[in-house]
NUTOR-717192 format. One record per residue: x, y, z of N, C-alpha, C in turn. Coordinates in steps of 0.05 Angstrom, whole numbers, plus 5000, padded with zeros to 4 digits. Example, Ala and Ser with C-alpha at 12.3 -4.5 7.8 and 13.67 -1.06 7.14 Angstrom:
BEGIN
526448865156524649105156526449345156/525749555142527349795143525850015157/
This chain:
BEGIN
388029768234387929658262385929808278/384929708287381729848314383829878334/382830138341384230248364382130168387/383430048414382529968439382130198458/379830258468379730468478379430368510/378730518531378830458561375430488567/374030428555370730458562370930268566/371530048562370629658570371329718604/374629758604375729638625374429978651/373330178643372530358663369330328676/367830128648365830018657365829758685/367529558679368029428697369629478715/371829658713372029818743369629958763/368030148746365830208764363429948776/363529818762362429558766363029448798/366029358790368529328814367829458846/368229688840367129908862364629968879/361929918856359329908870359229648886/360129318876360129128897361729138923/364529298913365529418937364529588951/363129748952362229968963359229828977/357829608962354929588970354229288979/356429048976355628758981355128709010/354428549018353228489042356028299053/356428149039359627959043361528119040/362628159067365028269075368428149055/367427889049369627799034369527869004/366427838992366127898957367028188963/366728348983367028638984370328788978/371628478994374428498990375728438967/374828218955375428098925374728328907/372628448908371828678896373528958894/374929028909376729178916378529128900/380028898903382028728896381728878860/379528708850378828698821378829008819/378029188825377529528824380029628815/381729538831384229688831386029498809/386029288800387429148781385829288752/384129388751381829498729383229748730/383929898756384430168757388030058749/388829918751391529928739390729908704/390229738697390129678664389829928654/387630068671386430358656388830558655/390630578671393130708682395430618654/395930338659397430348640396930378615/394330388602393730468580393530748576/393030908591393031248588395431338590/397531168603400031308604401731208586/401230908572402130878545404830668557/404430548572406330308591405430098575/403030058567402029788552400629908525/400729728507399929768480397229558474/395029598486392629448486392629328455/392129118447392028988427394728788405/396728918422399628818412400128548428/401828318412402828148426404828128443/405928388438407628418459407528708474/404928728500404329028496404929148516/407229058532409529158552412029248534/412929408529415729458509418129338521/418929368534421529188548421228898553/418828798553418928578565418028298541/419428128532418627938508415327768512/415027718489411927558485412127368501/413927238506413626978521413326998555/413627158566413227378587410127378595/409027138631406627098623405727398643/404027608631402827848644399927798656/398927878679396527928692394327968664/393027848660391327818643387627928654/386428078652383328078658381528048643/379628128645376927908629377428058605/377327998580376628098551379128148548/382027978558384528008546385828278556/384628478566385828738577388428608593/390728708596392928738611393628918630/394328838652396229068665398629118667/399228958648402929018649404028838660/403428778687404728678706405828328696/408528348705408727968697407227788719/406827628717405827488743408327308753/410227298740413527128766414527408765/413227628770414927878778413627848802/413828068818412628188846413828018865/412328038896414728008920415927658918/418427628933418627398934416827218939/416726938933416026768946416926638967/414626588994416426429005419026209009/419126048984421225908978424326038973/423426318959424926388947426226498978/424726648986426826779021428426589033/426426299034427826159046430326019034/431125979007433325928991435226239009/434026458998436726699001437026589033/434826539056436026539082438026329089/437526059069439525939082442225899067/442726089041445326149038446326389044/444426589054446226849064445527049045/444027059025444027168995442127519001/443227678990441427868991438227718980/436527868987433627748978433027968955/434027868939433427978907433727718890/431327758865432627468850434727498830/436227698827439027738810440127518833/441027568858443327548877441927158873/440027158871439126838874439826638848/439026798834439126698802442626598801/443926848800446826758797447526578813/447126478837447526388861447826078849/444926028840445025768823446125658811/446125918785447425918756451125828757/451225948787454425788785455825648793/454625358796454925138803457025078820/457425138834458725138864457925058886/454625038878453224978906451624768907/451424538926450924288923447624338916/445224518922443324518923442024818902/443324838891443425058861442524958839/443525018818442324848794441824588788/443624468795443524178782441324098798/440624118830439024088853436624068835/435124218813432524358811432323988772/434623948778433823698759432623558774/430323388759429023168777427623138805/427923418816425823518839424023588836/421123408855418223458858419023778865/416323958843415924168843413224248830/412424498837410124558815411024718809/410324738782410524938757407825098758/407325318768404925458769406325638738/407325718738407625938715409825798705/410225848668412025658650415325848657/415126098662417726088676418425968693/416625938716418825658738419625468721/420025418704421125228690423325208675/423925448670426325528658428325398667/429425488691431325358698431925088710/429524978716429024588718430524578692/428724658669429524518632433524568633/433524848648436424848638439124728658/438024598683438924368693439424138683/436624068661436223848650439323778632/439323928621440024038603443624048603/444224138635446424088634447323818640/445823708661445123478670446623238647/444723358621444023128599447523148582/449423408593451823478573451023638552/449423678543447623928530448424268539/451224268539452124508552451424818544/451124748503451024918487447924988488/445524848496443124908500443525028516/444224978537442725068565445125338559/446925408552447625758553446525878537/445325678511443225838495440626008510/440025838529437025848536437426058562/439526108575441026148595441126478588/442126538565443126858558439926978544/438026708536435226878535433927018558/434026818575433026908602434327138620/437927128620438627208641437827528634/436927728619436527978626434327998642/432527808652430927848659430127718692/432727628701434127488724432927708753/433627988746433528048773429828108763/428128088754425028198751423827908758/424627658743422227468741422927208763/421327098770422026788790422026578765/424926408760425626208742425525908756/425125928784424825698794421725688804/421725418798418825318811419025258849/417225238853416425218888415824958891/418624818912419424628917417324428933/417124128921415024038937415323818949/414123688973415823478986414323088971/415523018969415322768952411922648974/409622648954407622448957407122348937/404222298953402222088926402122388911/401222268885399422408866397822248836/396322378831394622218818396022168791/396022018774396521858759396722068727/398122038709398722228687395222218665/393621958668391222018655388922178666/389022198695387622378711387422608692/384722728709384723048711382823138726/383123408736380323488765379623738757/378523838765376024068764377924288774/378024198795380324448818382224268826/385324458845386024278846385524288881/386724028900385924088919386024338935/388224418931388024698947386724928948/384324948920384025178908381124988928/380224758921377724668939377624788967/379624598983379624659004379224969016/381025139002380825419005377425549000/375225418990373625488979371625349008/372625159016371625009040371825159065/374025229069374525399095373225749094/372925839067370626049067368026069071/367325779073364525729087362925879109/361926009109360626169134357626079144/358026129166354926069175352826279157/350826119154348126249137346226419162/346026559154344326749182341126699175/340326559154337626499152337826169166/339626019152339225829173339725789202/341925969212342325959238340126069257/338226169237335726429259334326159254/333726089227331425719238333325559256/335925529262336025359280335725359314/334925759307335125789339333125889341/331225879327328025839322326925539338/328925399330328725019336328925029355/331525049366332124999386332025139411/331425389408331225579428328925769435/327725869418325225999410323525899414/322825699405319925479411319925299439/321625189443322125169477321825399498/323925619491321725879514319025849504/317425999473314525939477313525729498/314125499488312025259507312825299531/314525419551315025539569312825699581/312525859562311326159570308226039561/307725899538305025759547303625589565/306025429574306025289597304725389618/306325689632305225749656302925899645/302126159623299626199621296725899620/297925649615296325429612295325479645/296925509665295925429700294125679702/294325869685292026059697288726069682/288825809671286525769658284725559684/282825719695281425529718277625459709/277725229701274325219703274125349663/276725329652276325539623276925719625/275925829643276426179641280026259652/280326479644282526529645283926759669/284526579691283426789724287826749727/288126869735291826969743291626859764/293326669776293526519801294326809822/296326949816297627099828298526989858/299226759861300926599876303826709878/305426639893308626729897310326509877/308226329872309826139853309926249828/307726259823306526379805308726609785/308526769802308927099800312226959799/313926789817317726759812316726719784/315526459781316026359750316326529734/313826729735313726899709316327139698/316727139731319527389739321127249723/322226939722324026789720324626819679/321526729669321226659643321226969634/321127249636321527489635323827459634/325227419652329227489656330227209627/329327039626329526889616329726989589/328127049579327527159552329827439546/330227609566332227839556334827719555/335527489581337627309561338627269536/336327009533336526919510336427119480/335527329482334927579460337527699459/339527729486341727779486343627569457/343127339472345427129455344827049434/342427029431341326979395338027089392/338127289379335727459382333727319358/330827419370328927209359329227309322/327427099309326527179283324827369290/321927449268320227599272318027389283/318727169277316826989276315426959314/317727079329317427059356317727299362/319027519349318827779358316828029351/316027879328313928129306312528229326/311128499333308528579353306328399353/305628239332303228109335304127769336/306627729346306327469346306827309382/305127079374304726989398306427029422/308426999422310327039431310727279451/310227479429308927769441307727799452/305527689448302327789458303327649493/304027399497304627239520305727469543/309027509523310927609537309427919552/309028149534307828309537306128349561/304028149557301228129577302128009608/304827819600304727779628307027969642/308828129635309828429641307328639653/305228639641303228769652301328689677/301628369679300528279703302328389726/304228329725306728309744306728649747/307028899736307529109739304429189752/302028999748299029139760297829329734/298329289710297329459699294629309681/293129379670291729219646293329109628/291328839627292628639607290328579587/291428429561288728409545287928169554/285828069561285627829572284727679550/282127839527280727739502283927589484/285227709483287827659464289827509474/290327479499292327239511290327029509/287827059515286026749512286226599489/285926789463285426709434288526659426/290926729434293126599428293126349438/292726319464292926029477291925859464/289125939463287325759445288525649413/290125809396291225749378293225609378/294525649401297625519400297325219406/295525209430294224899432293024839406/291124879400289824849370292024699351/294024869337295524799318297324579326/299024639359301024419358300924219392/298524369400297324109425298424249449/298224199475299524289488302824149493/303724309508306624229518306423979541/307523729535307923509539306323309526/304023439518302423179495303123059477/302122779470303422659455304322749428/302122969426302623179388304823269390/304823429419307423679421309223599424/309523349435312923229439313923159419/311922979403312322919376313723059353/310823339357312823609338315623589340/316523679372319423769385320723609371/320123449377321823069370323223189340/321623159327321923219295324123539288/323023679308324323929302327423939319/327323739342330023679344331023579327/331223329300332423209291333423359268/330723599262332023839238334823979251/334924039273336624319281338924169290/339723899293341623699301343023609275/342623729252343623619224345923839230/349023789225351023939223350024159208/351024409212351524689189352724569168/352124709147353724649127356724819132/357024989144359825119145362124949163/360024829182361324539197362724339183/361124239168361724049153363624099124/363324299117365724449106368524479116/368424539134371124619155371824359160/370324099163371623889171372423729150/371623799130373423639092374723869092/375424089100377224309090379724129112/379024139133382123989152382423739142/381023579136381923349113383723389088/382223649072384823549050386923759058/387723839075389723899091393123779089/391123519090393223359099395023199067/393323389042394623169018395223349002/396623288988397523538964396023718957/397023978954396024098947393624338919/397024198902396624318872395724078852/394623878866394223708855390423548853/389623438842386923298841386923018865/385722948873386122738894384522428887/384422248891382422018886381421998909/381922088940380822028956378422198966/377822368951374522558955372222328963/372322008957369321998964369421828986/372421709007373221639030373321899052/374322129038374222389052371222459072/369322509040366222539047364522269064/365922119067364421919071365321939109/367022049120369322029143366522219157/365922459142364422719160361522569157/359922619173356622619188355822759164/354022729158351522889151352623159126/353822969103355523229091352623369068/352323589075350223669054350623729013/349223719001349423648971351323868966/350824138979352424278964355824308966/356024278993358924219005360223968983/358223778989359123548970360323618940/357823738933358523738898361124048904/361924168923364824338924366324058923/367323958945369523818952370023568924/367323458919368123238892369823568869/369223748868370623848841373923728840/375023628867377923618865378523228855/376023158853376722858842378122868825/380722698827382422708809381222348792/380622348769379922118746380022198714/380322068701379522008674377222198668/378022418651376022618645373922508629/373922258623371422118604369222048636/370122008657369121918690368922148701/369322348693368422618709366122688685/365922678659363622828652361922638648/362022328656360022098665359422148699/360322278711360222388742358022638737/357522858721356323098721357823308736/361223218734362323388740363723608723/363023568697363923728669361623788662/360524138668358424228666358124358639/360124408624359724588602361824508584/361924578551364724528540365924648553/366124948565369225098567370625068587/368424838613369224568628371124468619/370024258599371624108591374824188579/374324438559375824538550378624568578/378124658594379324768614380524538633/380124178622381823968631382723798619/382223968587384123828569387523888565/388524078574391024078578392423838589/390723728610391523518625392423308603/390223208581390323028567392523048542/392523418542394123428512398123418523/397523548553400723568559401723238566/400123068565401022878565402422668540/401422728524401222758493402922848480/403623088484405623278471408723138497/408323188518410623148534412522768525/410422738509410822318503413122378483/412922618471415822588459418722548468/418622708496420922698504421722348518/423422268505423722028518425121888544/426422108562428022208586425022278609/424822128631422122118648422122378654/424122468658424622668684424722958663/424622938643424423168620421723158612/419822838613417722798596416023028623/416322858653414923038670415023348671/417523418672417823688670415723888646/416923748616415423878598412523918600/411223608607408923558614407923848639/409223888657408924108674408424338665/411224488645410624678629408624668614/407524508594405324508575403224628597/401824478620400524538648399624848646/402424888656403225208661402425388642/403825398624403325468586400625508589/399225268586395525358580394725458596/394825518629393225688644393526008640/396426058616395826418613392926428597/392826678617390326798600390526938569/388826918556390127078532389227288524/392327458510390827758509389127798486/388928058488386628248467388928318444/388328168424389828258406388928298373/388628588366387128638340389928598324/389328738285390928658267391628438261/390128178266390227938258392527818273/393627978304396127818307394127548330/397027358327396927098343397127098371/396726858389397626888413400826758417/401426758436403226598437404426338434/405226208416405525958423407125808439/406925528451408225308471411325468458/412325388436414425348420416425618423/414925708422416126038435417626068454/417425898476418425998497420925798492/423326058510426025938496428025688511/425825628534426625378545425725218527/423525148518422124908508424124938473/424725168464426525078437428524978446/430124958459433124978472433024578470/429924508478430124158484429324078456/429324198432427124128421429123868402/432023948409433923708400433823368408/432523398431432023168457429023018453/427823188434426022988433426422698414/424522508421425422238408424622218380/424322058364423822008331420221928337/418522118310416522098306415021858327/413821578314413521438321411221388339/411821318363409621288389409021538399/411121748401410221938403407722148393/408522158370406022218348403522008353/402821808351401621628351399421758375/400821788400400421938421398622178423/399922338405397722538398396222548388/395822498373394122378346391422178356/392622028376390621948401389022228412/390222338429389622538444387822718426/388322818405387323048387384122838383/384522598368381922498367379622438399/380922308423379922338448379222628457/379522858454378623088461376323188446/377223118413375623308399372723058397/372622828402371022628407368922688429/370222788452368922818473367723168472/368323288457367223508455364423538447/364623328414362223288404359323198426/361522988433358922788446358222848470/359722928487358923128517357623398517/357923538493356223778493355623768467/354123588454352623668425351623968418/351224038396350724338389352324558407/353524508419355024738432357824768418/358525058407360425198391362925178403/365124988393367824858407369325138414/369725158443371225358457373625448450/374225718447377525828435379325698455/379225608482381425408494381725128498/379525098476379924788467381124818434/379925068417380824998401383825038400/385125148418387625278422389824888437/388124778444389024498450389324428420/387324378409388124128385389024328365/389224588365392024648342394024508354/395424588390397424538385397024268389/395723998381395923748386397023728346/395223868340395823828311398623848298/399224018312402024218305404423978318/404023748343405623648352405023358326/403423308323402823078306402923188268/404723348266405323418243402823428222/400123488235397423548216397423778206/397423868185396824168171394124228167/393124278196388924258197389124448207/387124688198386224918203384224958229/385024998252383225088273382025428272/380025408271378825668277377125768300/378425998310377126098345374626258329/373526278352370826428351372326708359/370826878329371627208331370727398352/371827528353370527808379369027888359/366328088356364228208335365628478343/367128538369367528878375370328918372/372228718355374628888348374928728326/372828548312373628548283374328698268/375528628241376528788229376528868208/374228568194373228588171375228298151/377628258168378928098149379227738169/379227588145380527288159383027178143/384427088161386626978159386126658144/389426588134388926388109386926178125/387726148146386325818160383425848156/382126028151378626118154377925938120/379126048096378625938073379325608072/382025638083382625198081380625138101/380525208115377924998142375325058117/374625258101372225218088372824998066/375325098046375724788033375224528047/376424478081376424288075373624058086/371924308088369124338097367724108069/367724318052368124348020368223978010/370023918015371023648008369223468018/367923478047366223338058363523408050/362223628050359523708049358623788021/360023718001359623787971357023667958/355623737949352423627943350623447967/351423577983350223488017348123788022/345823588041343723828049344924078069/347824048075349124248092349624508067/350624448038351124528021348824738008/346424558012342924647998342524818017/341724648041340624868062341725198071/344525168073345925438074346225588044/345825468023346825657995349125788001/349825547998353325497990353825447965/356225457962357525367930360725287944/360425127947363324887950365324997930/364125007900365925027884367625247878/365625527885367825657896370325827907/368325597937370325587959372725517950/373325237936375825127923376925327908/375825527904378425647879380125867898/379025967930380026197943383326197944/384126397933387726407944387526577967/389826587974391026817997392526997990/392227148006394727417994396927378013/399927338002401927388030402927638024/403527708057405127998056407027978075/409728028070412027998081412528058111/412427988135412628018166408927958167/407027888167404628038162402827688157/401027658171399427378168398427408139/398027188135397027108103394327138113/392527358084389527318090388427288064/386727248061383827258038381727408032/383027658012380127838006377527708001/378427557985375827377972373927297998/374327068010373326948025372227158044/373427418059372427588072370327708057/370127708023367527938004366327688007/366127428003364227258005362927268023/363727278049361927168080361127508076/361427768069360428068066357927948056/358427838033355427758005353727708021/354027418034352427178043351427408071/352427638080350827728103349027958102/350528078074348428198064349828578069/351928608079352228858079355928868066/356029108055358629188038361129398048/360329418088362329548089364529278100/367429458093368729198109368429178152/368129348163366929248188365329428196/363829448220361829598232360929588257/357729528264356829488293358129258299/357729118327357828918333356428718321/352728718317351728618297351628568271/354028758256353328688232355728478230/358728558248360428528257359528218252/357628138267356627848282354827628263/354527838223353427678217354627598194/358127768191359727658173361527368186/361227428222363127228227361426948223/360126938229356726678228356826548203/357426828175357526698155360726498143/362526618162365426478162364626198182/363426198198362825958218360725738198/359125888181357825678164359425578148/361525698132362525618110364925428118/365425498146367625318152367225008172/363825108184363124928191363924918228/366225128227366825208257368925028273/370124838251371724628269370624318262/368624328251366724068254367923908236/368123978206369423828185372223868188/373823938200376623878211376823688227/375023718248374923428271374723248249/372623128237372522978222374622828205/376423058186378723058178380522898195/381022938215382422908241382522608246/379622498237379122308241376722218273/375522438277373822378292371222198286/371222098297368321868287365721988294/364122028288361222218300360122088310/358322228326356021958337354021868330/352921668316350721648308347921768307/347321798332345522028349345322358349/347822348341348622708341346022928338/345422798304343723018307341123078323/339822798336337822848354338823008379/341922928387342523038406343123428401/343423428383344423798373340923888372/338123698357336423848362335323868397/336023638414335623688436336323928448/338923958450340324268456339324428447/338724448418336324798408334124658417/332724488427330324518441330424678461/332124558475331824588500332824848522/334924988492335525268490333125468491/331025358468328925548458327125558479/326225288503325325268512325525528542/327725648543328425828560327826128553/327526328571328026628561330526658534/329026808521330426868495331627098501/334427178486336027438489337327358454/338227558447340827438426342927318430/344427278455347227088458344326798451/342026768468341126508467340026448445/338926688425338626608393340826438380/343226598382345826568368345926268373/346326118412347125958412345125748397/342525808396341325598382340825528349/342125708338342925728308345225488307/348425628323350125378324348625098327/346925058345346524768352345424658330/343424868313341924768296343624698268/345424878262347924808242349624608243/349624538272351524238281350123988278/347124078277344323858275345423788244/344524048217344123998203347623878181/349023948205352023798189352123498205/350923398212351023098224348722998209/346423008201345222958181346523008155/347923148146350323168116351522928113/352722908144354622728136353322428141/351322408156350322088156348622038135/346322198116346322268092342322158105/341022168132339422058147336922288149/337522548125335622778137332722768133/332422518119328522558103328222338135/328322208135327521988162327522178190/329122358191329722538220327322718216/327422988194326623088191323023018204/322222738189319122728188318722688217/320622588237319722558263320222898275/320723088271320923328288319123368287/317823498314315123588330314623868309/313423958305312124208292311224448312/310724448338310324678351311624718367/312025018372314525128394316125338374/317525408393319425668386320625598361/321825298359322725258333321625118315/318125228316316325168288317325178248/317725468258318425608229322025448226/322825458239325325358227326025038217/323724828232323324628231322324558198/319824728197319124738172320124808148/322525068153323825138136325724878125/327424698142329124468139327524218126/324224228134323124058115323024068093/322224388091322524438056325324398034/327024508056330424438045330824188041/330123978052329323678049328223538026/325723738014324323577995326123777974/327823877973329224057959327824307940/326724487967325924747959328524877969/328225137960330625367967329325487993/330925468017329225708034331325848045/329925958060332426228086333026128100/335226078103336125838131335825968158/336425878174336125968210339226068222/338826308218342026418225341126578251/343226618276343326628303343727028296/344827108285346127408278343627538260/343127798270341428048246342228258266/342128398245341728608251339628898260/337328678256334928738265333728608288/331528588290330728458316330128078305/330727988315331027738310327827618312/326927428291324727268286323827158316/325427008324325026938345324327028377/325727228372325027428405322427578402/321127588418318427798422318527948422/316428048411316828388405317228528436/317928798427319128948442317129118459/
């Protein structure tokens, strides 16, 4: 087992600290803080040995199913997240029965049905399930609800040691609209809106708008009256009493205005007009020398470029530059869709975002494309919208589609919704860092969801259901992000879609390269079989130098408490990368896992399996993506990603069997010359070096150093 050390999580603490210490935004400054000290906890509990970095269960007292504060790269802090202070709901339950404010005194309170608004209360009540413990005790309402007495004290004596630490109820919500069970949104409204009302005025735009509106009006002011001391051309000072108020006036005028919104440079710099005006006529008025050569040649310019003040040019200008500085702020127009969705649910996606935007003046693109993230539709109409920017996008609103899916089993509405909630809940933990080949957690684990697992209905529509769903996700994966490498929280959807639709299909996540370990678990060899079965005397087979055959013979080793793995298959993808220890750098790390992603294909010939239909187009679309990859600054994450695309190219040509016809139309120059050529040759069936994203050296592709 690789021991987890505290250099990740002390790097991004110091990280943490310098934006705290140095940002210009008073708020990233605060968030920053925030993040510092959650970094400075993880690092705490790991030195003092509170958490066991890499274990699935790496709080000791507290069980796997137990969802913990999670940070970037799986690090933990211990902490549960339904631990810490009450919730509002929760005070207000203890205030209006009298209850000490602890959740032991609350928990029991429920648990013993004496009270008209206690347990049974939490069956069939609008609520959100933010974390899969609020759900516990909905399910074990259900439950009693249903005469199911012996579940719900089953599920009842799991939970209760943990009664006075965790919140088991969800936060109560008052009956509206909400969007429809095929929906799904980006954000939900509240997380928008909240993102709306942080809007701040821009200090580059607010200095051009008081540039517009305020700045350039004193100028033509102050050119104005130097205009009356131009007599015959020449430039003679009336020194009149009119004269001399005005100038007194447009003087006092100006320390004003500098008061309430002080100029750009554009009006304040020493050498700008503005200056030269203001300056020279302070020096009339005090009797001292003035430049007369240099107030002339400003005048002369200012007329020059924009006419004098009241001519038809200069009004014209104004005209125009009023209609710029009269367009709402964007922080305006933010704030006024932020008091709009105010008014509608909160934890939820909305359909009314484009009646919303349509209600405010002048909403600008970017406000816009914030407030649409909360469109609640058909995730096939959000990534036809350009509102599903990436797979791990997508990835990230497929829960929507799969808890709907998995919850179709239960045939009771009010159990189907609930479950449907939990599943919700369930996928938003983050997941930890866990070496020694262990797993994450699964849905099934948690001991509410076994307790119902009696209540679900017979195979049937249900299955049918998923089996839908698993093909609609892994469909839209392909075809919405061609060549892009299917995300660990999507692949973590269609196991468990698989797992609900009784499929025995091997999903495989994308490895860490810095806590491998050198070994793969059984699913790595069957996803290559069943790769194997599809790509067997196919140019996916030629081009990589492969041997299918084998792949077919790999066993596994089992070891008693301990995942089933495969020496074999781990010395194979060693062979194929070219080095003999079992793990190492990150790189070398990075070119045994590449060779497990070739052999297994990465998910691709499982979808298939699955029964995904491909797209005809695919592979033009996978070489589009490595174009269009290569076409950018090169690093190695962007090598890597353009290897995948190009492996996704060359397994959609395998399987449509279309590669001599594709092949002859690819362009020949550009970054992906040599590899283009190399696939031609693999085509007319020469042996070459295929195009792998991982070395350990400096990569073909990147420029020298």
């Amino acid at each position: 087992m690789n021991e987890i050390g505290t250099a990740y999580p002390e790097r991004r603490r110091r990280l943490a600290d310098a934006t705290a210490a140095s940002h210009l935004n008073p708020e990233t400054r605060e968030r920053a803080r925030a993040k510092a000290a959650r970094w400075a906890a993880a690092i705490s509990a790991m030195v003092g040995g509170r958490v066991r970095t890499g274990s699935r269960t790496p709080v000791a007292d507290l069980p796997a199913w137990v969802t913990l504060e999670v940070l970037h790269g799986g690090f933990t802090t211990g902490t549960p997240l339904a631990g810490g202070p009450l919730q509002p709901w929760e005070i207000a339950y203890a205030r209006k029965h009298g209850l000490p404010r602890t959740r032991a005194a609350m928990f029991e309170h429920r648990i013993s049905g004496r009270h008209r608004d206690g347990l049974d209360a939490l069956a069939g009540t609008p609520a959100h399930v933010a974390l899969p413990e609020e759900a516990a005790l909905p399910v074990i309402a259900w439950l009693r609800r249903a005469g199911d007495e012996r579940s719900a004290l089953s599920a009842l004596a799991q939970i209760h040691p943990y009664a006075g630490e965790l919140r088991f109820v969800p936060e109560p919500l008052a009956a509206g609209p909400v969007p429809g069970p095929e929906t799904a949104w980006r954000q939900p409204v509240g997380v928008v809106r909240a993102a709306l009302e942080r809007r701040r005025p821009n200090p580059r735009v607010e200095s051009m708008r008081a540039t517009l509106e305020v700045w350039n009006l004193h100028a033509d002011r102050m050119l104005a009256l130097w205009l009356r001391a131009l007599v015959d051309g020449r430039l003679v000072v009336p020194g009149n009493d009119e004269w001399n108020r005005d100038a007194r006036a447009l003087l006092a005028e100006h320390r004003d205005l500098a008061a309430k919104s002080p100029p750009s440079r554009r009006h304040a710099g020493p050498k700008a007009n503005l200056t030269v005006l203001r300056v020279a006529l302070g020096d009339v008025l005090a009797g001292r020398e003035w430049r007369r050569g240099l107030v002339r040649t400003v005048i002369d310019d200012m007329v020059r470029r924009r006419g004098a003040p009241g001519s038809p040019e200069h009004a014209g200008l104004r005209a125009r530059q009023a209609g710029v500085a009269a367009i709402p702020p964007h922080h305006l127009a933010a704030h006024a869709i932020a008091e709009r969705l105010a008014t509608l649910p909160q934890h939820t996606g909305t359909t009314e975002i484009d009646q919303l935007l349509a209600a405010v003046d002048g909403v600008p693109d970017r406000v816009r494309a914030v407030a649409r993230r909360a469109i609640a539709a058909p995730v096939e109409e959000l990534v036809d919208a350009g509102l599903v920017s990436s797979a791990e996008v997508l990835a990230g609103l497929a829960p929507r589609i799969a808890a709907q899916a998995v919850a179709a089993a239960y045939p009771d509405p009010d159990l189907r919704a609930l479950m449907a909630a939990n599943y919700l809940a369930f996928r938003n933990r983050r997941s930890l860092l866990l070496t020694d080949l262990g797993s994450q957690v699964r849905l099934e684990e948690l001991p509410w969801v076994r307790t119902v697992e009696g209540h679900r209905g017979p195979g049937g529509d249900s299955r049918e259901a998923v089996v839908t769903a698993l093909r609609r996700l892994g469909g839209l994966t392909l075809s919405a992000f061609p060549g892009t490498l299917v995300p660990n929280p999507m692949v973590r959807e269609l196991s468990q879609l698989s797992r609900e639709a009784g499929l025995a299909l091997p999903w495989v996540e994308e490895l860490a390269t810095d806590i491998f370990d050198g070994r793969f678990v059984a699913k790595f060899p069957r996803a290559a079989q069943i790769a194997g079965e599809l790509l067997f005397g196919t140019l996916y087979e030629w081009y990589y130098r492969i041997d299918y055959r084998e792949i077919a013979t790999i066993k596994v080793e089992r070891a008693y408490g301990r995942p089933a793995i495969s020496s074999r298959f781990a010395e194979i993808c060693r062979e194929r990368a070219g080095t003999t220890s079992g793990w190492g750098s990150p790189a070398e790390n990075g070119t045994v896992i590449e060779q497990a992603q070739i052999l297994t294909t990465h998910n691709l010939a499982t979808l298939v399996k699955a029964g995904v239909t491909l797209d005809p187009d695919g592979a033009g679309h996978c070489f589009a993506t490595a174009r269009r990859l290569a076409g950018r600054p090169l690093d190695r994450r962007a090598v890597k990603d353009i290897a995948y695309a190009w492996r996704q190219m060359i397994f959609h040509l395998s399987v449509t069997g279309d590669a001599e016809r594709f092949v002859a139309g690819l362009p020949d120059d550009g970054p992906l010359g040599p590899a283009v050529d190399g696939l031609r040759a693999a085509v007319r069936g020469e042996q070459v070096t295929p195009f792998t994203g991982w070395s350990t050296t400096r990569h073909w592709m990147l420029p020298p150093r």
